[in-house]
PyMOL Python script that loads the backbone (N, CA, C, O; Angstrom):
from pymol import cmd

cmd.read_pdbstr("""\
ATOM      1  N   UNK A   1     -11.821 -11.873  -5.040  1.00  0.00           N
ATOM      2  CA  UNK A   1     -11.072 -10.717  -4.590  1.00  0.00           C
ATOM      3  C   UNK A   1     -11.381  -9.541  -5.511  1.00  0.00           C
ATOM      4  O   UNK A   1     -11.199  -9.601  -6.727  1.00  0.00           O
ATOM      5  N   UNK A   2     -11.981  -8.188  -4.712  1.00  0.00           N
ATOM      6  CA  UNK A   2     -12.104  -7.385  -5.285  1.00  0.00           C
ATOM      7  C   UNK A   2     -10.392  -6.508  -6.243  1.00  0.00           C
ATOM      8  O   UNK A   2      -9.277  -6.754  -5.784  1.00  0.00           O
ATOM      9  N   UNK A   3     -10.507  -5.864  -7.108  1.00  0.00           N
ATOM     10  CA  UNK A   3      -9.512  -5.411  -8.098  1.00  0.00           C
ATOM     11  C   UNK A   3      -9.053  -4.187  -7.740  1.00  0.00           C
ATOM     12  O   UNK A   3      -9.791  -3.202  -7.757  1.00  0.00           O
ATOM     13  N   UNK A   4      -7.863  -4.141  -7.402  1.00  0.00           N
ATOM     14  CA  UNK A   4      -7.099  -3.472  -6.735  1.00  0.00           C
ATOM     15  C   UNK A   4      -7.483  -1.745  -8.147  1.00  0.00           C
ATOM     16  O   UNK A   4      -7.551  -1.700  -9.375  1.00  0.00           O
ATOM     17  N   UNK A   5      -7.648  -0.507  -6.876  1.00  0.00           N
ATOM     18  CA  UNK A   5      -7.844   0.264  -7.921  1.00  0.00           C
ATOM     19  C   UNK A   5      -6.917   1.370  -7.739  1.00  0.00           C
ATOM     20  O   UNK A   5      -6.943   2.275  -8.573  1.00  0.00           O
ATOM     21  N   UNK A   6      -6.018   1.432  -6.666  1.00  0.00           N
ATOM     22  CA  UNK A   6      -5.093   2.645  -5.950  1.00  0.00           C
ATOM     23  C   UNK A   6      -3.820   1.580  -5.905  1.00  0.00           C
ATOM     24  O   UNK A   6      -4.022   0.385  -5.694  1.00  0.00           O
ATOM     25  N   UNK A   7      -2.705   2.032  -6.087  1.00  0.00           N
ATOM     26  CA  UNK A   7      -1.737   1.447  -5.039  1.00  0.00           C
ATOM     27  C   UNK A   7      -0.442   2.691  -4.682  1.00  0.00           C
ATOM     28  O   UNK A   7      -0.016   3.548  -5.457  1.00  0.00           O
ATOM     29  N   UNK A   8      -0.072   2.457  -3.408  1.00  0.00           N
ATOM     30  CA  UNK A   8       0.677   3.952  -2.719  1.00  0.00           C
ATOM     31  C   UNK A   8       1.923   2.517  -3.057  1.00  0.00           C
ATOM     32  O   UNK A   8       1.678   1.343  -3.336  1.00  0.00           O
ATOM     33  N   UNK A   9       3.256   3.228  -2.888  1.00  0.00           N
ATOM     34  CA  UNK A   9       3.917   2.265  -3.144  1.00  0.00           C
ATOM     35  C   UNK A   9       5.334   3.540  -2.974  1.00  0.00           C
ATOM     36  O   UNK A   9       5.225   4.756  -3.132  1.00  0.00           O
ATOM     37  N   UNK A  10       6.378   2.894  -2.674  1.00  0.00           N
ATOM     38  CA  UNK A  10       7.643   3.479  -1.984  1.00  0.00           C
ATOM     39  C   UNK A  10       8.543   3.756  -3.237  1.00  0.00           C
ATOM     40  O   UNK A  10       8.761   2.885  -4.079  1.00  0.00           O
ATOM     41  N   UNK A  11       9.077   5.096  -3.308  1.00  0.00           N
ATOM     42  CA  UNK A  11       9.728   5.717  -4.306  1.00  0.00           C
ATOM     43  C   UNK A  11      10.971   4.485  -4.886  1.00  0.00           C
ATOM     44  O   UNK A  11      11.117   4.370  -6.102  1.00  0.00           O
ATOM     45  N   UNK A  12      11.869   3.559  -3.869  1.00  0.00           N
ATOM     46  CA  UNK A  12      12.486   3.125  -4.591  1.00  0.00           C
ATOM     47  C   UNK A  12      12.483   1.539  -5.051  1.00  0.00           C
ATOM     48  O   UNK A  12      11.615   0.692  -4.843  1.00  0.00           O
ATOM     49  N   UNK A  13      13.959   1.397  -5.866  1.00  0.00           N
ATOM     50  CA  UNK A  13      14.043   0.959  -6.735  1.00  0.00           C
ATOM     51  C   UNK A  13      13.565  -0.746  -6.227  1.00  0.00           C
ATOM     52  O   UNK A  13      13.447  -1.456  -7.226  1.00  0.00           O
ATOM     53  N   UNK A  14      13.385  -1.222  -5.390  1.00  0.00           N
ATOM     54  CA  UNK A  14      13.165  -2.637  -4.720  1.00  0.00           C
ATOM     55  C   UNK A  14      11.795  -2.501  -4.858  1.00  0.00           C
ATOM     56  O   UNK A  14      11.249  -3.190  -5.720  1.00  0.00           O
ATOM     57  N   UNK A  15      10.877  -1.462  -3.921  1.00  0.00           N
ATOM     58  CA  UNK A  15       9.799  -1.887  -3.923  1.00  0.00           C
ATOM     59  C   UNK A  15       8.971  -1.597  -5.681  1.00  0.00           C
ATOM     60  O   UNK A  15       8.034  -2.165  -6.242  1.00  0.00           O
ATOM     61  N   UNK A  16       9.715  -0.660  -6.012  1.00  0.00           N
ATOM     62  CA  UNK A  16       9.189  -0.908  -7.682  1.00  0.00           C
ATOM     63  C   UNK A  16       8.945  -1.856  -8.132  1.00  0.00           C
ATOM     64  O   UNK A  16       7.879  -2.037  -8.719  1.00  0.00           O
ATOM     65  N   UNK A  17      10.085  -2.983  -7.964  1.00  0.00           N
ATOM     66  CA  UNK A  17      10.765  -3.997  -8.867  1.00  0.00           C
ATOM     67  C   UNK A  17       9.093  -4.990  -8.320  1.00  0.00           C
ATOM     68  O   UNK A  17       8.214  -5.547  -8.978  1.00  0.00           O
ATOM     69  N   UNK A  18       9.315  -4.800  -6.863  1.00  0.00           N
ATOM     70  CA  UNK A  18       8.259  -6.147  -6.242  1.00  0.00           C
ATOM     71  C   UNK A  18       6.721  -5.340  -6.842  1.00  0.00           C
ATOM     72  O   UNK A  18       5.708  -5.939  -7.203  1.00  0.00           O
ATOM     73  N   UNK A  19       6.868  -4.258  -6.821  1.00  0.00           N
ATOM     74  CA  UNK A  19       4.958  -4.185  -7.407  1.00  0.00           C
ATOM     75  C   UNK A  19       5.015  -4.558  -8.941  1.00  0.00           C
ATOM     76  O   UNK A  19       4.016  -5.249  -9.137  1.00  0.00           O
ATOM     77  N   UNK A  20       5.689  -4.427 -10.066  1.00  0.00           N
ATOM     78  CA  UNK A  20       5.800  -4.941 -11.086  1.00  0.00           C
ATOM     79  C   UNK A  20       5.462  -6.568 -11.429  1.00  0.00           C
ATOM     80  O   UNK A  20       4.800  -7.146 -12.291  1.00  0.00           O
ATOM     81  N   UNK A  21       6.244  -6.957 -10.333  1.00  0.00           N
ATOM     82  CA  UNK A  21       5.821  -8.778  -9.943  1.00  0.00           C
ATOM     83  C   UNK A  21       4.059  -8.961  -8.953  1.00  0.00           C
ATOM     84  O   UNK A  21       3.161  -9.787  -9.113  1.00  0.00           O
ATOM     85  N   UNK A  22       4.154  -8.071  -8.207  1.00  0.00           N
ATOM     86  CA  UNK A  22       2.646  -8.301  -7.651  1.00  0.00           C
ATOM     87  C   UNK A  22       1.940  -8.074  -8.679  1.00  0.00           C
ATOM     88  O   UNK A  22       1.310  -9.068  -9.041  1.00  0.00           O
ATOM     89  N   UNK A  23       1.794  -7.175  -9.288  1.00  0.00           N
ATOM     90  CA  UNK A  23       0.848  -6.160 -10.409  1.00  0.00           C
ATOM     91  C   UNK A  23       0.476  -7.998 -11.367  1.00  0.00           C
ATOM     92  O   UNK A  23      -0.592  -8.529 -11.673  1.00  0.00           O
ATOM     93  N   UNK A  24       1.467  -8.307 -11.496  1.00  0.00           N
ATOM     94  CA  UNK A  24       0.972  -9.545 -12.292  1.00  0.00           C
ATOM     95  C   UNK A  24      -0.013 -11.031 -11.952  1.00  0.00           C
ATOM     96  O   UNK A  24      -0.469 -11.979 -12.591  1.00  0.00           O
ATOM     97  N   UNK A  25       0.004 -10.635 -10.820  1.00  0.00           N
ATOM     98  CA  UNK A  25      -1.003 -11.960 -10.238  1.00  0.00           C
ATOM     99  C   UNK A  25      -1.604 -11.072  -9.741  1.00  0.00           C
ATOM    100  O   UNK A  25      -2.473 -11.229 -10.599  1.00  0.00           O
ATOM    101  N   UNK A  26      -2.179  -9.857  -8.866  1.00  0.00           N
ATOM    102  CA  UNK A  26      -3.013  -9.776  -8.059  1.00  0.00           C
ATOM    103  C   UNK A  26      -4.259  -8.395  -8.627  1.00  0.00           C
ATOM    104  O   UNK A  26      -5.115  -7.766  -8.006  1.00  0.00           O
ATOM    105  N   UNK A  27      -3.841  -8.375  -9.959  1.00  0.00           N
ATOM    106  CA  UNK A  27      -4.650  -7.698 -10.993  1.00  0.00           C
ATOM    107  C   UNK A  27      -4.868  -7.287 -12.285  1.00  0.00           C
ATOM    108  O   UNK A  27      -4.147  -6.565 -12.973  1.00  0.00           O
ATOM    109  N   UNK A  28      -5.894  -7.791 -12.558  1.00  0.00           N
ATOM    110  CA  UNK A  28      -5.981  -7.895 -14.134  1.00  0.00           C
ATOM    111  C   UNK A  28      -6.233  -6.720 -15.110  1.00  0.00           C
ATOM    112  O   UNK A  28      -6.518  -6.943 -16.286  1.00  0.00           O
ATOM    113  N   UNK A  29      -6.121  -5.413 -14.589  1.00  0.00           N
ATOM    114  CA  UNK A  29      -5.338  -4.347 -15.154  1.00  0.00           C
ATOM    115  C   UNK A  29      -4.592  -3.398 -14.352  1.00  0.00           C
ATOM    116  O   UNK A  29      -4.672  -3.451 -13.125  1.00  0.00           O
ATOM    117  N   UNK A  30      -3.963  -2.639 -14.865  1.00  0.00           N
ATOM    118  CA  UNK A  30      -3.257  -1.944 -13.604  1.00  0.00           C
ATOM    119  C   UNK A  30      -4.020  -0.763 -13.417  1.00  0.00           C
ATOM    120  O   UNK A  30      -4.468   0.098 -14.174  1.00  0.00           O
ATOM    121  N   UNK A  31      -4.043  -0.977 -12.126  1.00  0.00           N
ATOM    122  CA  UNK A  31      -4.749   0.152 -11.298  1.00  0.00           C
ATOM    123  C   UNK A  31      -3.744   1.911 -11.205  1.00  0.00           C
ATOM    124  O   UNK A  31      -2.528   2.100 -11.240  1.00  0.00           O
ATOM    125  N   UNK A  32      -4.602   2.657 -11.114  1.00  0.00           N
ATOM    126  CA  UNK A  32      -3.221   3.938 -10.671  1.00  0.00           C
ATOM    127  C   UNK A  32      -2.053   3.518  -9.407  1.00  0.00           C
ATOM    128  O   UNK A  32      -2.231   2.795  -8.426  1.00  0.00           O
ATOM    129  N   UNK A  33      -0.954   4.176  -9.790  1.00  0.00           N
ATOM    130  CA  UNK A  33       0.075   4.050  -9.070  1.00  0.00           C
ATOM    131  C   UNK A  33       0.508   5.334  -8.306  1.00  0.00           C
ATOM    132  O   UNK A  33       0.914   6.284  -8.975  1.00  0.00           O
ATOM    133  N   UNK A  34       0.453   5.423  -7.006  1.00  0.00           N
ATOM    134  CA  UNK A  34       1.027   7.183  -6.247  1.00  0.00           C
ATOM    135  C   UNK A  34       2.192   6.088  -6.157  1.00  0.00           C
ATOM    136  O   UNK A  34       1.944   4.886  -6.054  1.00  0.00           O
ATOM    137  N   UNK A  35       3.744   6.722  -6.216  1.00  0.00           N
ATOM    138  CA  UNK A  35       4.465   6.685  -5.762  1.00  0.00           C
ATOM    139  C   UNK A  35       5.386   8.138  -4.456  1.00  0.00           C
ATOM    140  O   UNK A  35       5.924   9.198  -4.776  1.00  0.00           O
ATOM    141  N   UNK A  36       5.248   7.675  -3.405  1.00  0.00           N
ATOM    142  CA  UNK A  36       5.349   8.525  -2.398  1.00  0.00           C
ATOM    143  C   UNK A  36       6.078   8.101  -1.172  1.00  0.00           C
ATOM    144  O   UNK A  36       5.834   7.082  -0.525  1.00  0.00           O
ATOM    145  N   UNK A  37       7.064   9.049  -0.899  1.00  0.00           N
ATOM    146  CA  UNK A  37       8.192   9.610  -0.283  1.00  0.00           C
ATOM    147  C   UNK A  37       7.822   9.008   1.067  1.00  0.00           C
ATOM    148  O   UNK A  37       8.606   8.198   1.563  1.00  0.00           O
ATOM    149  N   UNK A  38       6.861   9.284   1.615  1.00  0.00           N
ATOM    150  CA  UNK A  38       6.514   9.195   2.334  1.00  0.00           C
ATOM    151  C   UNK A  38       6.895   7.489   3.402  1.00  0.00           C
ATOM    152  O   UNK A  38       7.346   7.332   4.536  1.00  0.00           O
ATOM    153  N   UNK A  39       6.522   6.686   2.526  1.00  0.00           N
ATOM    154  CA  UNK A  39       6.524   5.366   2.379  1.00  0.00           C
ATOM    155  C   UNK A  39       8.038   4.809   2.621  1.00  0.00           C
ATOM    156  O   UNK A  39       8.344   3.743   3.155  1.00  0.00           O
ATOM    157  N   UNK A  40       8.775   5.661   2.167  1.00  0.00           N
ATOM    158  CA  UNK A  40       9.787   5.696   2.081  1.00  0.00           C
ATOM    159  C   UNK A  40      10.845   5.463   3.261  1.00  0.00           C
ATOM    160  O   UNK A  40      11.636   4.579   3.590  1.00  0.00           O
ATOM    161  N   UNK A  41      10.328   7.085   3.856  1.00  0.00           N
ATOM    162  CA  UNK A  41      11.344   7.153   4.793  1.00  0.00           C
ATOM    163  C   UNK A  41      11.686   6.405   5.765  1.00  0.00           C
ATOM    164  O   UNK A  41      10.860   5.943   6.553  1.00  0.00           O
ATOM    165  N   UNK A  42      12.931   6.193   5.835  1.00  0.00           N
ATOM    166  CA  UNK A  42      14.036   5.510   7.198  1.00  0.00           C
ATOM    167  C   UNK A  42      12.865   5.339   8.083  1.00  0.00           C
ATOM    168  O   UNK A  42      12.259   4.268   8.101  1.00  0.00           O
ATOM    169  N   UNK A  43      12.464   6.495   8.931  1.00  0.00           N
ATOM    170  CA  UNK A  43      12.006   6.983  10.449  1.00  0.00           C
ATOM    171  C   UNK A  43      10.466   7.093  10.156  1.00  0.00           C
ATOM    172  O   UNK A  43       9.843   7.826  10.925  1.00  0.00           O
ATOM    173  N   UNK A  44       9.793   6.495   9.195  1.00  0.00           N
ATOM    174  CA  UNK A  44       8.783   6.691   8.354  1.00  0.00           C
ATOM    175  C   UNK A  44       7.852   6.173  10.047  1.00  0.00           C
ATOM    176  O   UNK A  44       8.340   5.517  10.967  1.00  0.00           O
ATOM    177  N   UNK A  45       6.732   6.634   9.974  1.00  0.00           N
ATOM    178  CA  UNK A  45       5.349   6.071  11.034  1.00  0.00           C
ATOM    179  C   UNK A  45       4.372   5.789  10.216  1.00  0.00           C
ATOM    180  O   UNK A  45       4.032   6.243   9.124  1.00  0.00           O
ATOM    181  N   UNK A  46       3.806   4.638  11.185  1.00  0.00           N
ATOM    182  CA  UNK A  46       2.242   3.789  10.505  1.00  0.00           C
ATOM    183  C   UNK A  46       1.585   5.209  10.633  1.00  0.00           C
ATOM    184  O   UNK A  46       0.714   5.493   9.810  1.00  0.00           O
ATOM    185  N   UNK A  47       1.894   6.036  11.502  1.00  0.00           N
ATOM    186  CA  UNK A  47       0.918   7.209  11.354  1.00  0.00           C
ATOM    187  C   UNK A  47       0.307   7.626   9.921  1.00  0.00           C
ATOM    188  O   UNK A  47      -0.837   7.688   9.470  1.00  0.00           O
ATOM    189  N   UNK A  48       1.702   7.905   9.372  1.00  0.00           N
ATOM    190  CA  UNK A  48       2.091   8.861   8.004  1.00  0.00           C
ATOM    191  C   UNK A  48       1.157   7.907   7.090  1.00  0.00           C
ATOM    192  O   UNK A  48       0.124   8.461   6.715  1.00  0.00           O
ATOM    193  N   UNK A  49       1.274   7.047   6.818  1.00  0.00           N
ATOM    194  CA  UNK A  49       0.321   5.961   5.857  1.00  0.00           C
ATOM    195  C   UNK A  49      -1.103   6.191   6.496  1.00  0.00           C
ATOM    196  O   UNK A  49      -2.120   6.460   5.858  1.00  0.00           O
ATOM    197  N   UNK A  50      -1.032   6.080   7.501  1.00  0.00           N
ATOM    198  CA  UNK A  50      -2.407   5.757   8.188  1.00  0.00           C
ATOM    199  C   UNK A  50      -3.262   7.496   7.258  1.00  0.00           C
ATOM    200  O   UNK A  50      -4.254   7.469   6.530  1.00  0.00           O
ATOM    201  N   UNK A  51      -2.793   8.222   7.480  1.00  0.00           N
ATOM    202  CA  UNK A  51      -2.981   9.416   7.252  1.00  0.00           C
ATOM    203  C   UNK A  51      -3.206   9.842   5.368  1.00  0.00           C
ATOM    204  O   UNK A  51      -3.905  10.689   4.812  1.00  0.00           O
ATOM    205  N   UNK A  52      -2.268   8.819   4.848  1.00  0.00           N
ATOM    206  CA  UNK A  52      -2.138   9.181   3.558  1.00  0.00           C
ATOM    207  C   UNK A  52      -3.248   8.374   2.770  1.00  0.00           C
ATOM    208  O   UNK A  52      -3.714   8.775   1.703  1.00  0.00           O
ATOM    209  N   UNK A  53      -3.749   6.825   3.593  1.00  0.00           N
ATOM    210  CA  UNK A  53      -4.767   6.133   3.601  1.00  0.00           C
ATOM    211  C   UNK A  53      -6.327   6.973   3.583  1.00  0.00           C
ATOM    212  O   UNK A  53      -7.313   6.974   2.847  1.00  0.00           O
ATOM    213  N   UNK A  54      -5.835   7.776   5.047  1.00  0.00           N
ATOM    214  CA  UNK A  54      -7.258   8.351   5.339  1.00  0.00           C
ATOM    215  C   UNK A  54      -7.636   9.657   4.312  1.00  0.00           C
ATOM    216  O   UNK A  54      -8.837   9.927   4.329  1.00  0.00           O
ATOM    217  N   UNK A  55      -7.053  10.253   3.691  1.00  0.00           N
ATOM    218  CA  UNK A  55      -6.972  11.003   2.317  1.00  0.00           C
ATOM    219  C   UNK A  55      -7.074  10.521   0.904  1.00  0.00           C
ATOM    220  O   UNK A  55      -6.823  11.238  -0.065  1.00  0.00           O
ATOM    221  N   UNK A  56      -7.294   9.798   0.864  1.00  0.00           N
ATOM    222  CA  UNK A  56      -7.460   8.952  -0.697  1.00  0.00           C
ATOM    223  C   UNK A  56      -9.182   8.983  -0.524  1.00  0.00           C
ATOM    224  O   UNK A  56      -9.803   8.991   0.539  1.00  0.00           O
ATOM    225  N   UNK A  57      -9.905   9.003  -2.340  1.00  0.00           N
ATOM    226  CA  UNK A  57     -10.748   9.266  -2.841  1.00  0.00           C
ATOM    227  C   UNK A  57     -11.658   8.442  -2.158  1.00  0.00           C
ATOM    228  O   UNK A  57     -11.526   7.218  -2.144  1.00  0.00           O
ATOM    229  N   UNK A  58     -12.789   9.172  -1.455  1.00  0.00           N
ATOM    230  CA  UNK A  58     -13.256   7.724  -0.787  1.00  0.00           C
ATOM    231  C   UNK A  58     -14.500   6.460  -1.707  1.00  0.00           C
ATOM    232  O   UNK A  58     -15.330   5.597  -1.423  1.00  0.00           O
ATOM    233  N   UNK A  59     -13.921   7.080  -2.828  1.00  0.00           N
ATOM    234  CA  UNK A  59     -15.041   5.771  -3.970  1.00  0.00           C
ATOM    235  C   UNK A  59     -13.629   5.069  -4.456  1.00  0.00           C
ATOM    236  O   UNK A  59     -13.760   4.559  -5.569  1.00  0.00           O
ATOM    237  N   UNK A  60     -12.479   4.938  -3.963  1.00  0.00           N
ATOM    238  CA  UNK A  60     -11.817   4.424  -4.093  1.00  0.00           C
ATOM    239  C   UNK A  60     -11.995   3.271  -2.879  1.00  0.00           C
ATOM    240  O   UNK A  60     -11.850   3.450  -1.670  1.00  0.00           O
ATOM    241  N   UNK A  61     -12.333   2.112  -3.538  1.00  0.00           N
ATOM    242  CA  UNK A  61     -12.481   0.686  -2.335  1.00  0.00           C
ATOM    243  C   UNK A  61     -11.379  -0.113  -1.990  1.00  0.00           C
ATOM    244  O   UNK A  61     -11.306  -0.660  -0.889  1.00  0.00           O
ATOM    245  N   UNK A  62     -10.382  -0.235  -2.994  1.00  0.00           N
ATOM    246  CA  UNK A  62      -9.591  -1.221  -2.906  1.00  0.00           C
ATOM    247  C   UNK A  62      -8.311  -0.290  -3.102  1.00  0.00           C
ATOM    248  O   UNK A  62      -8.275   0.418  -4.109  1.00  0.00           O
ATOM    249  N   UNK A  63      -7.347  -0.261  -2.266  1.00  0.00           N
ATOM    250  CA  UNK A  63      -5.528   0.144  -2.464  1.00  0.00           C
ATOM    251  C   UNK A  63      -4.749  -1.058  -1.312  1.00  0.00           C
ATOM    252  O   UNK A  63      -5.079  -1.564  -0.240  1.00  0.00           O
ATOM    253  N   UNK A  64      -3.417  -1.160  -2.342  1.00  0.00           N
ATOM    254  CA  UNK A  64      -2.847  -1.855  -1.906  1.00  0.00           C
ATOM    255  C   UNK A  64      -1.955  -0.483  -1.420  1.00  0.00           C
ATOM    256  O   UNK A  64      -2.046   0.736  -1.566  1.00  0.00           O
ATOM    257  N   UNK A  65      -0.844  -1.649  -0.611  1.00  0.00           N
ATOM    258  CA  UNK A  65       0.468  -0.642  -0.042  1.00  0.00           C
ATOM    259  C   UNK A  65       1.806  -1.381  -0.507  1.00  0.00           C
ATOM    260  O   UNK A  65       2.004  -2.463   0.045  1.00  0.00           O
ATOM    261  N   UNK A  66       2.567  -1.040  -1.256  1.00  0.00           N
ATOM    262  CA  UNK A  66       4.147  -1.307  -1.024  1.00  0.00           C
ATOM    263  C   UNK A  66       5.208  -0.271  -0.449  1.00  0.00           C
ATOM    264  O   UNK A  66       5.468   0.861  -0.857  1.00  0.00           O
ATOM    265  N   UNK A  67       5.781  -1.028   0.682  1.00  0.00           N
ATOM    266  CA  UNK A  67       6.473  -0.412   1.262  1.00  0.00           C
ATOM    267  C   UNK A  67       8.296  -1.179   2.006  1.00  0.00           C
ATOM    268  O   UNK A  67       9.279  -1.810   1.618  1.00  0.00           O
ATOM    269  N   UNK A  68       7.743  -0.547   3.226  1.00  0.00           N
ATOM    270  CA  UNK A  68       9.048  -1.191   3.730  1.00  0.00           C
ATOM    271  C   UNK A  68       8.595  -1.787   5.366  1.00  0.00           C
ATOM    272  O   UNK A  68       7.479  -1.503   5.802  1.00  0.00           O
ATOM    273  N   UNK A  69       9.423  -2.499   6.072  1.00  0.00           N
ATOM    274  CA  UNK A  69       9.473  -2.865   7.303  1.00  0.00           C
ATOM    275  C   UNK A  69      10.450  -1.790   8.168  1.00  0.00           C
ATOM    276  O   UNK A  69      11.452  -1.293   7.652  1.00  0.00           O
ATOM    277  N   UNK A  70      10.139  -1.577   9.183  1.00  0.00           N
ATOM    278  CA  UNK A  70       9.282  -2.096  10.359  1.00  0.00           C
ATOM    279  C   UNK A  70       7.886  -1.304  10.497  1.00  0.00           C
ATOM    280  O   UNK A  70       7.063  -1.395  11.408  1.00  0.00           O
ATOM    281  N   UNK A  71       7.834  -0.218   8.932  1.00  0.00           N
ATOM    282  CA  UNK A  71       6.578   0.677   9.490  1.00  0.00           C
ATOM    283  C   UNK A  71       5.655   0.170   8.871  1.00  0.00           C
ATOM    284  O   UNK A  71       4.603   0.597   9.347  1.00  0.00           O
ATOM    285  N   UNK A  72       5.425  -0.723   7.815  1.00  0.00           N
ATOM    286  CA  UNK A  72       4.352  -1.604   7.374  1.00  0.00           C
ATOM    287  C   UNK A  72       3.301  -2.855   8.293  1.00  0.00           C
ATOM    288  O   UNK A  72       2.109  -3.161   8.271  1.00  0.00           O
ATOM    289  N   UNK A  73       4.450  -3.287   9.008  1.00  0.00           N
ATOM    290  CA  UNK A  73       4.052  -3.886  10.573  1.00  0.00           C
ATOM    291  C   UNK A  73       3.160  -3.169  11.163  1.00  0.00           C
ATOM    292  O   UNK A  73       1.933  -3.240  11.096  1.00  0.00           O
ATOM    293  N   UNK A  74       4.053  -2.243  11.939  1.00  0.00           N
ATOM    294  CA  UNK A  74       3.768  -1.482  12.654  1.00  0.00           C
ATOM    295  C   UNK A  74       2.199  -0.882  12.412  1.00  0.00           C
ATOM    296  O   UNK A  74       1.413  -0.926  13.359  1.00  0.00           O
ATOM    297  N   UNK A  75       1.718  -0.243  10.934  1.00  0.00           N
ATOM    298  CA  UNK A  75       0.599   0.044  10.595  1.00  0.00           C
ATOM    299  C   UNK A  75      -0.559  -1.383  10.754  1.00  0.00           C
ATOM    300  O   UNK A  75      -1.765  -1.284  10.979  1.00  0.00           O
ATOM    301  N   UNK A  76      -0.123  -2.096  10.646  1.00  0.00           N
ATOM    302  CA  UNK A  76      -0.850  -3.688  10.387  1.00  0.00           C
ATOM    303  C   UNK A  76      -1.458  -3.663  11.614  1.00  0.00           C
ATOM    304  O   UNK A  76      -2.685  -3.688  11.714  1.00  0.00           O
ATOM    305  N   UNK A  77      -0.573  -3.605  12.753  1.00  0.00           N
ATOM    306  CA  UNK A  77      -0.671  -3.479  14.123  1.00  0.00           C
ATOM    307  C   UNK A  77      -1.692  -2.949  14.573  1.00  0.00           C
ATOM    308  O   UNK A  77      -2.467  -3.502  15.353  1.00  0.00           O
ATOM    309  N   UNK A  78      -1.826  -1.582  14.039  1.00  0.00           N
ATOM    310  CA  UNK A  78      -2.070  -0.414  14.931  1.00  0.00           C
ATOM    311  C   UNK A  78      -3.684  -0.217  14.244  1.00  0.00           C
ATOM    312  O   UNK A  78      -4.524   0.370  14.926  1.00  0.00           O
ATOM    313  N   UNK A  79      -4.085  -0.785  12.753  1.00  0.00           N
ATOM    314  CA  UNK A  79      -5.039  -0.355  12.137  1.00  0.00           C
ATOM    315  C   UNK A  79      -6.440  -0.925  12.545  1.00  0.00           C
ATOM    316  O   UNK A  79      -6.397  -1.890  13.308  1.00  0.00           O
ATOM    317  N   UNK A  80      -7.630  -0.497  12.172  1.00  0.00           N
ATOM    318  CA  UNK A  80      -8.293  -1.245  12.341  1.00  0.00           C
ATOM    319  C   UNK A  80      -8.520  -2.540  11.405  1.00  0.00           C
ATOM    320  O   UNK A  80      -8.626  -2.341  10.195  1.00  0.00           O
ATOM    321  N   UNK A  81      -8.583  -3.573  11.796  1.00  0.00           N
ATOM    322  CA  UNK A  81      -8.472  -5.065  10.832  1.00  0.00           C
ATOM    323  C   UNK A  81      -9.934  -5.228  10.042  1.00  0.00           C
ATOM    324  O   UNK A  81     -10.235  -5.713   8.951  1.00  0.00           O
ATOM    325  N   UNK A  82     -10.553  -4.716  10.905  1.00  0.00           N
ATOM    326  CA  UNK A  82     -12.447  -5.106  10.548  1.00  0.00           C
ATOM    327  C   UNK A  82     -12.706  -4.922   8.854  1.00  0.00           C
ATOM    328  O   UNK A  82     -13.222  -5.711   8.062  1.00  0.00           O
ATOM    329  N   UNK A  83     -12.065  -3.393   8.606  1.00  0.00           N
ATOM    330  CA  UNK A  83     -12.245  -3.011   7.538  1.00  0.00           C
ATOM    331  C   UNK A  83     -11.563  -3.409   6.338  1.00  0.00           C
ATOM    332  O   UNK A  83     -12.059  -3.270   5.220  1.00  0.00           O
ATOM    333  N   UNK A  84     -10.428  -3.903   6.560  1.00  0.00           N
ATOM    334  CA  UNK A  84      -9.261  -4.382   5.504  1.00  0.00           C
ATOM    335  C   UNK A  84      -9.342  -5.535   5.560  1.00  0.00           C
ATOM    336  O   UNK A  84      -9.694  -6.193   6.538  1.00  0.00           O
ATOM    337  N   UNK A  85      -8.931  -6.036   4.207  1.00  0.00           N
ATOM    338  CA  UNK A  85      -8.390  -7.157   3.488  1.00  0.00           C
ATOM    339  C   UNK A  85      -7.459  -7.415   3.521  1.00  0.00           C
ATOM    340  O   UNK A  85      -7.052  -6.306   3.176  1.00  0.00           O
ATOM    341  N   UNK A  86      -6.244  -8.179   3.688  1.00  0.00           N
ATOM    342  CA  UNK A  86      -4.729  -8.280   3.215  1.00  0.00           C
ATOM    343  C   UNK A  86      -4.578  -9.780   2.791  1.00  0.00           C
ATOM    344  O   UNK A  86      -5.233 -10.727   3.227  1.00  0.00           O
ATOM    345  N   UNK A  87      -3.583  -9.805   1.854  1.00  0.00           N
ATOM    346  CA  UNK A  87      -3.344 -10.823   0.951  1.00  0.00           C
ATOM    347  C   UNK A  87      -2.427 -12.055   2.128  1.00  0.00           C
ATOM    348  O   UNK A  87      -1.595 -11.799   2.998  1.00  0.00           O
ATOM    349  N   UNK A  88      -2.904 -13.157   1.767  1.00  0.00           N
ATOM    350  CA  UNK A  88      -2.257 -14.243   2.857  1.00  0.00           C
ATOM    351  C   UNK A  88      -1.205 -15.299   1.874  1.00  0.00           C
ATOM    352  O   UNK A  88      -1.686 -16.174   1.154  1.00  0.00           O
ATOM    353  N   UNK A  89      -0.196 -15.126   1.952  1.00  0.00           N
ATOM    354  CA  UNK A  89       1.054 -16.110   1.507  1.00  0.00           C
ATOM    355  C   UNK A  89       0.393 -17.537   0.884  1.00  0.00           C
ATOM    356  O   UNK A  89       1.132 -18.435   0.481  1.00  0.00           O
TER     357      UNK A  89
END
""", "prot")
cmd.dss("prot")
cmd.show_as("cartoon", "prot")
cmd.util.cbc("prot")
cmd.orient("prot")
């Protein structure tokens, strides 16, 4: 598994707590962290990620996402799969 080098991740205090615990198994240094609003919101759309995705550095290969449900789904859904990786339980 390539080494996570971005991660967008949701202003509060839960999904903090869970990237602190990911950060420890799924990379062996820490990569930059955006924390953003965006991710956030209630009424939030896979759009808004999809979008905040398609704006990141493109020699940037690897970002994870922490967020929330139902718009993390929802993006999963809607993205193209070909290109992404996602971590399996």
């Amino acid at each position: 598994m390539r080494e996570i080098e971005l991660v967008y991740c949701s202003g509060s205090n839960r999904t903090k707590q869970t990237l602190d615990c990911l950060l420890e198994f799924i990379s062996p240094s820490i990569p930059e962290i955006v924390y953003d609003d965006i991710i956030y919101e209630k009424n939030g759309d896979w759009i808004d990620i999809s979008t905040l995705i398609s704006r990141t550095d493109p020699l940037v290969k690897t970002i994870a996402i922490v967020g929330h449900n139902p718009t993390l789904s929802s993006l999963y859904q809607n993205i193209d799969t070909q290109n992404f990786v996602f971590l399996e339980r």
